[in-house]
C-alpha positions in Angstrom: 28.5 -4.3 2.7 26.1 -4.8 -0.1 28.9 -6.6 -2.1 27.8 -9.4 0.2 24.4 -11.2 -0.3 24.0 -12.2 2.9 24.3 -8.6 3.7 22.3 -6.9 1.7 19.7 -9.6 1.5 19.6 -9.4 5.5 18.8 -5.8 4.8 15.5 -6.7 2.9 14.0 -9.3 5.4 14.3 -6.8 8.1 12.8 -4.0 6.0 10.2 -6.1 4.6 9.0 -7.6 7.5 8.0 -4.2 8.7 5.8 -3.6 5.4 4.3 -7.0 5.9 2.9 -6.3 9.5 2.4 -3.0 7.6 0.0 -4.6 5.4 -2.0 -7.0 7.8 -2.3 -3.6 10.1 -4.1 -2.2 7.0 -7.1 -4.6 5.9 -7.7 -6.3 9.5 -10.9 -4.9 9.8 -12.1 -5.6 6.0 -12.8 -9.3 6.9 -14.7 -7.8 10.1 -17.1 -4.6 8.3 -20.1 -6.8 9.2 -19.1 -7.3 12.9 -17.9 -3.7 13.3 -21.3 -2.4 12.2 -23.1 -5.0 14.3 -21.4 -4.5 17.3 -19.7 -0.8 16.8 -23.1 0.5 15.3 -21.5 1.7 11.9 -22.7 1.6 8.2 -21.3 1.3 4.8 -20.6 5.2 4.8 -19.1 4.8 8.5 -16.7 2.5 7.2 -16.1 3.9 4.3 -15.0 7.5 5.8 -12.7 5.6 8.3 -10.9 3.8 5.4 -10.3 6.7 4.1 -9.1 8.3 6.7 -5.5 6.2 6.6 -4.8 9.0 3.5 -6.1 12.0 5.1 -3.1 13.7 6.8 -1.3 12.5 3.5 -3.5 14.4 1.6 -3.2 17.4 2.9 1.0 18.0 3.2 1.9 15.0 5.0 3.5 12.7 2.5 5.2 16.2 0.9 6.7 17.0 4.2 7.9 13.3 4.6 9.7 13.0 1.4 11.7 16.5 2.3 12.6 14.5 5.5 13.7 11.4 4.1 16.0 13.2 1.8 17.1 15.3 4.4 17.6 13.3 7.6 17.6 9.8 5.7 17.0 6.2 5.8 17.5 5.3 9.2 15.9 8.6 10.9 12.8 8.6 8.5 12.2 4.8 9.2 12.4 4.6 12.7 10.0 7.9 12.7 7.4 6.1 10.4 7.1 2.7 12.1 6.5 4.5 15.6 4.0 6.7 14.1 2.1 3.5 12.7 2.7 2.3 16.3 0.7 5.2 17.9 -1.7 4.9 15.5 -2.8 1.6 15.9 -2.4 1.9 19.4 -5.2 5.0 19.3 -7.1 2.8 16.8 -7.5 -0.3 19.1 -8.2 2.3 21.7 -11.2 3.7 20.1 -12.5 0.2 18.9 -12.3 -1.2 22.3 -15.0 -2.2 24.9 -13.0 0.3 27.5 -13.3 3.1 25.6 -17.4 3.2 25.4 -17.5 4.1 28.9 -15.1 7.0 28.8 -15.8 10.7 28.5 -14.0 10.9 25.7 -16.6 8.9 24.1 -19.7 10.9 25.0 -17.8 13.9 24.1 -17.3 12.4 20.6 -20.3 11.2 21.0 -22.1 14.2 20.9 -21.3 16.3 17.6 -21.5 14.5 13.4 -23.8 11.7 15.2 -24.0 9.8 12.0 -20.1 9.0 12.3 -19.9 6.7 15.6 -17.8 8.1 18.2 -15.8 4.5 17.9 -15.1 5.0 14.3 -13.9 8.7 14.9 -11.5 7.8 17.4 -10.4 4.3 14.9 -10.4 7.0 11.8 -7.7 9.5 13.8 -5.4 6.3 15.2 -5.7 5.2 11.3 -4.7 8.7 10.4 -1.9 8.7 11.9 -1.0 5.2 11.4 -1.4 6.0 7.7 0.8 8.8 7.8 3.8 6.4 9.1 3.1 3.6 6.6 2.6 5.8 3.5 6.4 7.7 4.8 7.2 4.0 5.5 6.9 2.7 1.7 8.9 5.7 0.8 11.9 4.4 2.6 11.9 1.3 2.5 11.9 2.3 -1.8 14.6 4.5 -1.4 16.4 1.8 1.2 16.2 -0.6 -1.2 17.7 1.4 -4.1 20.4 2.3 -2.3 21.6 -1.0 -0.9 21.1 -2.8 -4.4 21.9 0.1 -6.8 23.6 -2.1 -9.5 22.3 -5.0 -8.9 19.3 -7.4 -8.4 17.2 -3.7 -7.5 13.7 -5.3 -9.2 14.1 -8.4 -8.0 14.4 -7.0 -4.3 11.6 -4.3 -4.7 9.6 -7.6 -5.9 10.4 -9.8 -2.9 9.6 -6.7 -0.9 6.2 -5.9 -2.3 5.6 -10.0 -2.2 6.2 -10.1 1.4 4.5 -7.0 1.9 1.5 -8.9 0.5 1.8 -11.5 2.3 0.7 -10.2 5.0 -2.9 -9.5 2.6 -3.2 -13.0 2.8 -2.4 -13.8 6.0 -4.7 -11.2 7.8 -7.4 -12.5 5.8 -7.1 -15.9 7.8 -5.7 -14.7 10.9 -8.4 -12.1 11.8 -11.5 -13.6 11.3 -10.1 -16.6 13.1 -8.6 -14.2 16.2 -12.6 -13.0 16.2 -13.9 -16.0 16.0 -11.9 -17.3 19.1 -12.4 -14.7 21.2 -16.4 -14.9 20.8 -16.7 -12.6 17.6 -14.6 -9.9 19.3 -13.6 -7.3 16.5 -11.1 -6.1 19.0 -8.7 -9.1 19.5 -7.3 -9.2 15.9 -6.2 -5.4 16.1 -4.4 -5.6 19.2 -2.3 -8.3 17.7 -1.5 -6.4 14.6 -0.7 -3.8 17.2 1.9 -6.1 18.9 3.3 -6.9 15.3 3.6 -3.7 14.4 5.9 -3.2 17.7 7.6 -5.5 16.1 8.3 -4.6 12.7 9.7 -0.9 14.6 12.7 -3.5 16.3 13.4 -5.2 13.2 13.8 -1.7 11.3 15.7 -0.6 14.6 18.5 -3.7 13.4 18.6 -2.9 9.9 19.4 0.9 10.8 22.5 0.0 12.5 23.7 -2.2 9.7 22.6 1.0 7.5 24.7 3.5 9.7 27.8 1.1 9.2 27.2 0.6 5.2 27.2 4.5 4.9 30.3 4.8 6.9 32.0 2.1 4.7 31.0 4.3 1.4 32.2 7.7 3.3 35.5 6.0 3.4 35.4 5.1 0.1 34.1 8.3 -0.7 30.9 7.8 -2.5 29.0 9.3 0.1 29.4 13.1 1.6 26.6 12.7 4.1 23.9 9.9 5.1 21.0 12.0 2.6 23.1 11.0 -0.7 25.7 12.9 -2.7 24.7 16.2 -2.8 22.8 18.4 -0.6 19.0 18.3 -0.9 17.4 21.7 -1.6 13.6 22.6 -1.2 14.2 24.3 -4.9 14.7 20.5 -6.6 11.5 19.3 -5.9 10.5 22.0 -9.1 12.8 19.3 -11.3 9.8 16.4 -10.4 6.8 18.7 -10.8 8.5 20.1 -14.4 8.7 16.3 -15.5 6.5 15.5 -17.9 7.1 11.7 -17.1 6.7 12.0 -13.4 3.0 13.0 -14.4 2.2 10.1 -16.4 3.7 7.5 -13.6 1.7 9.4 -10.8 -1.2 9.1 -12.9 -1.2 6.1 -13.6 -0.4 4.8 -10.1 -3.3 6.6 -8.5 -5.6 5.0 -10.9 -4.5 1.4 -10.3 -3.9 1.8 -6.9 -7.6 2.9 -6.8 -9.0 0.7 -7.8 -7.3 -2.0 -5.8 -7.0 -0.4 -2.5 -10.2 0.2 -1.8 -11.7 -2.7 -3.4 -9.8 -4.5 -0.6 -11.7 -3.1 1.8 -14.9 -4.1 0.3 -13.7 -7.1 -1.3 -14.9 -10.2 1.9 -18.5 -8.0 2.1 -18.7 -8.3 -1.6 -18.2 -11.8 -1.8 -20.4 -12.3 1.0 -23.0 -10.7 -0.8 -22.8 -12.0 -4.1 -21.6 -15.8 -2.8 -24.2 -15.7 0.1 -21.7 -17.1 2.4 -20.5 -16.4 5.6 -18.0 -13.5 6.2 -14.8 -16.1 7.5 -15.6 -17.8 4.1 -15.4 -14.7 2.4 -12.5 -13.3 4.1 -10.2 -16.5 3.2 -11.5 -16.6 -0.7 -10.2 -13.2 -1.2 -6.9 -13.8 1.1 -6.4 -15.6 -2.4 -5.7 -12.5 -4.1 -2.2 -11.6 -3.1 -1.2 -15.2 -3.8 -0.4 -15.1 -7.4 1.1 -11.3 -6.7 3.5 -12.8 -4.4 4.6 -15.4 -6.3 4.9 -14.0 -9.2 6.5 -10.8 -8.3 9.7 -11.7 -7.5 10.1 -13.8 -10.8 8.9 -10.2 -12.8 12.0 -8.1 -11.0 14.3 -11.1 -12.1 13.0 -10.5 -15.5 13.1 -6.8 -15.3 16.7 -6.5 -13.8 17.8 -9.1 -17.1 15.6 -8.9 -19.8 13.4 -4.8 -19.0 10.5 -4.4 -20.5 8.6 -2.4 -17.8 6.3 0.0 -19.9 5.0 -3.3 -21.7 3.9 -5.1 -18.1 2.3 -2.0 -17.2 0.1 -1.9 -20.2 -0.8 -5.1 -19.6 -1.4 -5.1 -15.8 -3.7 -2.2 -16.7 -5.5 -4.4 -19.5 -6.1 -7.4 -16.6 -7.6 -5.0 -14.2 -10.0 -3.4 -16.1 -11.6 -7.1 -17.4 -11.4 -8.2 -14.3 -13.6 -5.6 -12.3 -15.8 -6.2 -15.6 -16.3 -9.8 -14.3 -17.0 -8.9 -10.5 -19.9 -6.2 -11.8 -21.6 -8.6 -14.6 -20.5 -12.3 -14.5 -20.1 -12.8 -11.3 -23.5 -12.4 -10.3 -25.1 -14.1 -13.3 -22.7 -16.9 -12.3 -21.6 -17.1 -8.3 -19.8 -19.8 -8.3 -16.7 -20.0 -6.0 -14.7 -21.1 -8.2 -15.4 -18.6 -10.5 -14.2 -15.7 -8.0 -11.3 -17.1 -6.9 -10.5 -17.3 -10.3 -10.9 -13.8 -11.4 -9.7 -12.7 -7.8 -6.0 -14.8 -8.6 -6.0 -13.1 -12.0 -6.6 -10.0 -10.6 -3.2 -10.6 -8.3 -1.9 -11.5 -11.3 -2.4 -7.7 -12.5 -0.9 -6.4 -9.1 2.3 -8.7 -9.7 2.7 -7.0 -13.0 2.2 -2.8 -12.5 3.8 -2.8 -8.8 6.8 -4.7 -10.2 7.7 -2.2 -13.3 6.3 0.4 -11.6 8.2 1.6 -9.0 12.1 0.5 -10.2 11.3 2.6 -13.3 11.2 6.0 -10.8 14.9 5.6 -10.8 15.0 5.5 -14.1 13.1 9.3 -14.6 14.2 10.8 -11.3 17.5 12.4 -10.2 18.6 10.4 -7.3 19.1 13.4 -5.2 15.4 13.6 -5.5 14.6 10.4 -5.3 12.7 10.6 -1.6 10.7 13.3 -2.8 9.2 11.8 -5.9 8.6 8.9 -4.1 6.5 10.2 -1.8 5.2 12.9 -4.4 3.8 10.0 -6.4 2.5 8.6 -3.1 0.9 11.9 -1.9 -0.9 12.2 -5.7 -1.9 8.2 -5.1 -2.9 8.8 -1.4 -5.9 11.8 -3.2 -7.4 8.7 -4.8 -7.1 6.3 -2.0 -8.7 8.8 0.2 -11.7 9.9 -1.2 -12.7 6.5 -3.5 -13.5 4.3 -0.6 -15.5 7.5 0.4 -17.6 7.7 -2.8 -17.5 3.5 -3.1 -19.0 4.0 0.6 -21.7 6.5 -0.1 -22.5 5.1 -3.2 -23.1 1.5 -2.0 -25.0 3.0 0.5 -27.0 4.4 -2.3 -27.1 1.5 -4.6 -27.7 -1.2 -2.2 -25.4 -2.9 -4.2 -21.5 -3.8 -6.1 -22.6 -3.3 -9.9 -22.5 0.6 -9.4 -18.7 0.3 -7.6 -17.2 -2.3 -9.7 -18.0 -0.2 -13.1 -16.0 2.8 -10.8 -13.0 0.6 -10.3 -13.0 -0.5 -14.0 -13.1 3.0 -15.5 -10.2 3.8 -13.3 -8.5 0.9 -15.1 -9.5 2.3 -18.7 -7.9 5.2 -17.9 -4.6 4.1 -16.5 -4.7 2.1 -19.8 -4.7 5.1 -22.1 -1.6 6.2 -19.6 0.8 3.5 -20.1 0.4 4.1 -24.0 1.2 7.4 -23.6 4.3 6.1 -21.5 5.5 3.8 -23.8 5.4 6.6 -26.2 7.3 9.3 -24.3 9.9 6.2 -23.2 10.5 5.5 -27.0 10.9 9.3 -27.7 13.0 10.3 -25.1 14.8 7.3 -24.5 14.7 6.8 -20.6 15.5 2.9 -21.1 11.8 1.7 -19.4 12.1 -1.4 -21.8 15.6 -2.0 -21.3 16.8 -4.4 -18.3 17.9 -2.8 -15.0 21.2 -4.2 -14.7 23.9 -3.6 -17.5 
């Protein structure tokens, strides 16, 4: 089946449109921290702890747990399993958040212990728990999904177009939900029960793409390239010791919970930081950063076409590392010396510019150091080690603008992050050109 385009690029659109409603599910209350506090009664630290709290469960086992059961049980099963869980979760998010649930006794109960952490952001932290949990597994399938159905073929270019549509939905929930609010009389409510709905969605579409999954695994059963739906040989717990003994695997999940710290997070903060600095209105705010995933999803796609022909992965991730850290630079000094709106659209589209350039080499290079009866697992290995940063930085970025009173103090956190992953990718290019693992060389041969 994936000898046919249509086919396998079918495959991807239904995939992908699960990670974009993924995606919009995630930041829909970054355009709306200032309503949230107003109407919810939470602070910078409230907000902070709940967007955290999408990488909690991760943290501790979750994502671990999830990649044994994606190489065990497979595509289809560990799919389905995540895009119900972020189902639930958002569900029990929009719950908690809600008008409805004030008057409840659940609320006063919640209400009545940690009284500093609203009893409306406790009950929006454990929906985004568990909604976290499914879209962190969710990645992790959707990378192995892709791998499989375009092993030998345009594999960077689709993990591109994936992570482009993924982002997409960045952009569009930077629009949608501040117009949703503003609609429905500043409600913070009405955009996440939409997302909700989408995320319903996004469950069907993965729903369609698992039976065209179960019939692609029969096809290479008969063909006999496959013993069973987990890969080619049976998965033990005793292989995940070949990822923790790679010395490479270290260096890539290093580096990606660097970056992905200090981009995450900073997306949270990003519309109340431009509101602060801009002095304008949080809608305006909201739809100047929406321009951040713009250049990252067009450029994207273009990178995996000239990863899959040309290679040269180690080199875009030093540079993506190089862009990042300059531009945080410019958010904590220039920016402020100079708000002009212009100016931070700029640096924000340069920043996406960064985020085309790591995601893209990133992730098809796993392949590349990873036995693909392992694959799952180091996936969501990596994603575990990135989901330790992405749960406790918007914690300290939280507490510390809280501190502060201001971004200089956060924006010099999320550069030195940056400096770091920058000494990382030398040390990968290094270990690539000693060991020979073919980073630099193009994907298909």
């Amino acid at each position: 089946m994936n000898d046919s385009a249509a086919l396998r690029w079918t495959a991807l659109v239904l995939i992908a449109s699960m990670m974009f409603f993924a995606y919009m599910f995630v930041d829909v209350m970054s355009p709306l921290k200032s309503l949230i506090e107003e109407q919810r009664g939470w602070n910078s630290g409230a907000f902070g702890t709940y967007a955290a709290s999408e990488y909690i469960l991760n943290v501790f086992g979750f994502l671990i747990l999830a990649g044994i059961i994606l190489d065990k049980m497979g595509t289809r099963f560990t799919g389905i399993l995540s895009a119900s869980l972020m189902v639930i979760g958002a569900t029990i998010k929009y719950i908690g958040i809600s008008d409805w649930f004030a008057e409840t006794a659940m609320f006063s109960w919640l209400s009545s212990w940690w009284v500093s952490f609203p009893a409306s952001a406790k009950m929006a932290a454990f929906g985004f728990m568990i909604f976290g949990c499914g879209c962190e597994m969710a990645g992790t399938t959707v990378s192995k999904a892709i791998a499989k159905w375009f092993k030998g073929k345009e594999m960077a270019l689709a993990m591109g177009l994936e992570m482009a549509i993924a982002r997409l939905g960045v952009f569009a929930v930077m629009w949608i939900a501040p117009i949703i609010s503003k609609q429905m009389d500043g409600s913070v409510v009405a955009p996440v029960a939409f997302c909700t709905v989408l995320l319903l969605i996004g469950l069907i579409n993965f729903c369609v793409f698992s039976v065209m999954d179960k019939k692609f695994d029969a096809q290479l059963t008969t063909l006999g390239e496959l013993s069973d739906e987990g890969g080619e040989e049976e998965f033990k717990i005793s292989d995940l010791g070949k990822i923790f003994s790679s010395k490479m695997f270290w260096i890539v999940a290093l580096l990606c919970v660097l970056y992905y710290s200090a981009i995450f997070p900073f997306q949270r903060y990003a519309p109340d930081f431009l509101k602060e600095t801009l002095n304008v209105d949080v809608e305006t705010a909201a739809q100047m950063f929406s321009f951040f995933p713009i250049l990252a999803m067009c450029l994207t796609p273009f990178l995996g076409y000239f990863l899959d022909r040309i290679g040269k992965a180690a080199t875009m991730l030093f540079t993506g590392a190089i862009i990042m850290v300059a531009c945080h630079l410019c958010f904590a000094f220039v920016l402020p010396a100079m708000p002009e709106k212009w100016l931070a659209i700029a640096l924000i589209a340069v920043l996406g510019v960064s985020f085309s350039l790591v995601p893209a080499a990133l992730w098809p290079s796993v392949p590349k150091i990873i036995d693909e009866k392992v694959l799952g697992s180091a996936y969501c290995l990596i994603f575990w080690i990135q989901n330790i940063g992405l749960c406790l930085v918007p914690m300290l970025i939280g507490f510390v603008l809280e501190a502060t009173g201001g971004y200089k103090a956060p924006m010099l956190i999320f550069s030195s992050f940056g400096v770091v992953a920058f000494a990382l990718t030398i040390l990968l290019k290094v270990e690539d050109k000693k060991k020979g693992y073919g980073l630099e060389e193009p994907n298909i041969k």
